[in-house]
C-alpha positions in Angstrom: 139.6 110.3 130.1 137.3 112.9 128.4 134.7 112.2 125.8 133.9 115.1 123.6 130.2 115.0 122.1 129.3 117.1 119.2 125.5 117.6 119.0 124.5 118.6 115.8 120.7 119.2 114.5 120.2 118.6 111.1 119.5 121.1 108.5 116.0 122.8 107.3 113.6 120.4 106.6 111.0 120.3 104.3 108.8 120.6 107.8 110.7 123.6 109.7 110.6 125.9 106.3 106.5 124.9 106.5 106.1 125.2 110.4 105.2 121.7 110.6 105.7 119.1 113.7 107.6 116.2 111.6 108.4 114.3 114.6 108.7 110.8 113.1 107.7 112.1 109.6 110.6 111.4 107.2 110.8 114.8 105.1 113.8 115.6 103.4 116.4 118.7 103.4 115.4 121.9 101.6 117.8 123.6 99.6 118.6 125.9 102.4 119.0 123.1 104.6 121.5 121.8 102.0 123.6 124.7 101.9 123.5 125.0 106.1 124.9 121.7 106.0 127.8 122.6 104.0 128.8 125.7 105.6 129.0 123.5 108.7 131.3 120.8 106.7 133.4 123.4 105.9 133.9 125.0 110.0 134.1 121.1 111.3 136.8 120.4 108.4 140.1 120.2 110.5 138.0 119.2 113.5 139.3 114.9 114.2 136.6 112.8 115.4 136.7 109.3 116.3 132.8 108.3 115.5 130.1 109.2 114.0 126.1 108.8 114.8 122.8 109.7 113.7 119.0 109.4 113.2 117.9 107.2 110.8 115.5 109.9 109.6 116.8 111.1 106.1 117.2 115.0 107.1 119.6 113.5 110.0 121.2 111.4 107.6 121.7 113.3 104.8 123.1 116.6 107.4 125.6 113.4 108.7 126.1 112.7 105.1 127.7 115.7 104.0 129.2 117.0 106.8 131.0 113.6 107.8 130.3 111.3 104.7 134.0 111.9 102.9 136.2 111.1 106.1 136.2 107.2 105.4 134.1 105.9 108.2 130.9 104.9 108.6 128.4 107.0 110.1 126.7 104.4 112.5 122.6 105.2 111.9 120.2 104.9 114.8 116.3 105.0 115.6 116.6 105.6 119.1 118.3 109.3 117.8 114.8 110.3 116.2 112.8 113.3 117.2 109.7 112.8 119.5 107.3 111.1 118.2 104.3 113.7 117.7 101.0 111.1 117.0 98.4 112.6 115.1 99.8 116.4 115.1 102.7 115.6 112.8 102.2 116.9 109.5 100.5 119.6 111.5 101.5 123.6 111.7 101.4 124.8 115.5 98.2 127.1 114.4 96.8 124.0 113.3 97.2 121.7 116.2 96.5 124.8 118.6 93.1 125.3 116.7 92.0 121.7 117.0 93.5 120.9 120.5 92.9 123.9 122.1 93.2 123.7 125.9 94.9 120.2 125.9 98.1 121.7 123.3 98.6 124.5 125.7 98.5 122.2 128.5 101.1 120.2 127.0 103.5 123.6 125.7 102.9 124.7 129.1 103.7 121.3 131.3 105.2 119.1 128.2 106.5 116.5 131.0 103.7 115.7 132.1 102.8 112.0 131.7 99.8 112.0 129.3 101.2 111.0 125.7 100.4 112.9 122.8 97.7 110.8 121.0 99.4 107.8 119.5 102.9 109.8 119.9 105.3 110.2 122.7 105.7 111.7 126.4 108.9 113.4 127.1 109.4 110.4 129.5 109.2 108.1 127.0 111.7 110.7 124.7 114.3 110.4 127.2 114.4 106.8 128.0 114.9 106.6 124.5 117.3 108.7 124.2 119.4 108.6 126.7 120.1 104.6 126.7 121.2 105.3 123.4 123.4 108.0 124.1 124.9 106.4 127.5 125.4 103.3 125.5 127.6 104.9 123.4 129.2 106.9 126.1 130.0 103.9 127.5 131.4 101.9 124.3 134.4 104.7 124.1 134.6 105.2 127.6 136.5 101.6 127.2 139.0 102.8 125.2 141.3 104.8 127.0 142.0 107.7 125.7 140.4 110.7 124.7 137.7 110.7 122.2 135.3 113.1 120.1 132.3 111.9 118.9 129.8 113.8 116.6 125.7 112.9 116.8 123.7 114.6 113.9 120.3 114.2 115.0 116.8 116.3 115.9 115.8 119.4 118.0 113.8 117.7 120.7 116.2 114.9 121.0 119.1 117.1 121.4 117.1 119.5 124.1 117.2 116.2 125.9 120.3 116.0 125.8 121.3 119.0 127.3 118.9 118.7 130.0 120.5 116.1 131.3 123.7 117.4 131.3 122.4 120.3 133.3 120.3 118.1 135.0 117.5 120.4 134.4 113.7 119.3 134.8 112.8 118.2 131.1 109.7 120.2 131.5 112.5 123.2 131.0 113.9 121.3 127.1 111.7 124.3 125.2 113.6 126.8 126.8 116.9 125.8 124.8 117.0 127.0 121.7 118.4 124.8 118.4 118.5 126.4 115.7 119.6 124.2 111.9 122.6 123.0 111.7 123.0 124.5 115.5 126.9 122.7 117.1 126.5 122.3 120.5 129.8 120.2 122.4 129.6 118.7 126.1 132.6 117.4 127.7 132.0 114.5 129.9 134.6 114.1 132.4 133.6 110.4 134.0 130.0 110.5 134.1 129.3 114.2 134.4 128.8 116.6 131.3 130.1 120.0 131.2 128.4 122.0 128.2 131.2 124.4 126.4 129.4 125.0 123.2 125.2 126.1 123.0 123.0 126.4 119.5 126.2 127.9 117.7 125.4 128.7 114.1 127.9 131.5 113.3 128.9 129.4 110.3 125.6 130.1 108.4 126.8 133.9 108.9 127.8 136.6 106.4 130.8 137.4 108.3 131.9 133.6 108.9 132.6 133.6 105.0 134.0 136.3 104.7 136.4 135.6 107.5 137.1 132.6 105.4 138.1 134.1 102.5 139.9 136.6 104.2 141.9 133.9 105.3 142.7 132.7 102.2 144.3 136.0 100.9 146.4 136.1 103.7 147.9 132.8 103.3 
């Protein structure tokens, strides 16, 4: 039986167009975001899936909402999905929190798995326990039902880098190296308990020739 995951990050943020670490910070969708969202409704259209997660964070939800909310299920909400926590730099623009760190941010850019927490936030340890129970426990849930299955998690930059790191089975010290863009589709197949990653930080839907392929389309039907 194969289980195909859809890892989607959510759309701009009120943080990303302001460089800010939002972390646990609950900031909304921007317009942009908005829009990135529905150009990815619109590519996932004719795409089944069985089930459907996501952060509880309102820019997770609200990216879920639109690309999934009109298919008549429920999109099953989750803490565990949320971005790192980032303590007392969220809210913060890199510059900022390189200014009043100094050596100890590049220490942590540098070697970010390293124990040490980010005051009052998270470690990536503590990230990817978090993480990954959640998304084994619902690896596991389908697993059960025997058959094939696609399942679609909207959720954050960080958490998603995790992720993929464990499907490689990469050192989480690497998770800055992988790029997500908004709105970035990324799809592992996970044959028994390993994941094979066919899909990486896709966003050609948010480009100009994606539409106009679309309505290409149209005229020839």
């Amino acid at each position: 039986m194969t289980i195909k995951l859809i890892l989607i990050r959510h759309g701009e943020s009120d943080g990303n167009a302001q460089r800010k670490f939002s972390g646990f910070q609950d900031v909304k969708l921007t317009e942009k975001g908005i829009w990135q969202a529905k150009r990815l409704a619109r590519r996932l259209e004719g795409v089944q899936v069985d089930a459907f997660y996501c952060s509880d964070l309102k820019r997770a939800r609200h990216t879920a909402e639109i690309i999934f909310g009109d298919r008549g299920e429920d999109i099953v909400v989750s803490p565990n999905l949320r971005e790192i926590n980032f303590g007392i730099w969220e809210g913060m623009t890199f510059e900022e929190i390189k200014s009043r760190e100094g050596a100890k941010f590049t220490s942590w850019m540098e070697n970010p798995d390293e124990k040490s927490i980010i005051p009052q936030g998270e470690s990536l340890a503590i990230l990817n326990e978090r993480v990954m129970t959640e998304v084994n426990r619902i690896l596991q849930e389908h697993r059960n039902e025997e058959k094939d299955k696609t399942i679609a998690i909207v959720c954050h930059g960080g958490a998603i880098r995790i992720i993929l790191c464990n499907a490689l089975n990469l050192e989480l010290k690497n998770l800055w190296f992988i790029e997500q863009n908004s709105t970035a589709l990324n799809i592992i197949d996970y044959y028994d308990n390993r994941g094979f990653i066919s899909l990486l930080n896709d966003t050609s839907h948010l480009e100009d020739w994606w539409e106009s392929g679309l309505i290409q389309e149209k005229r020839d039907e």
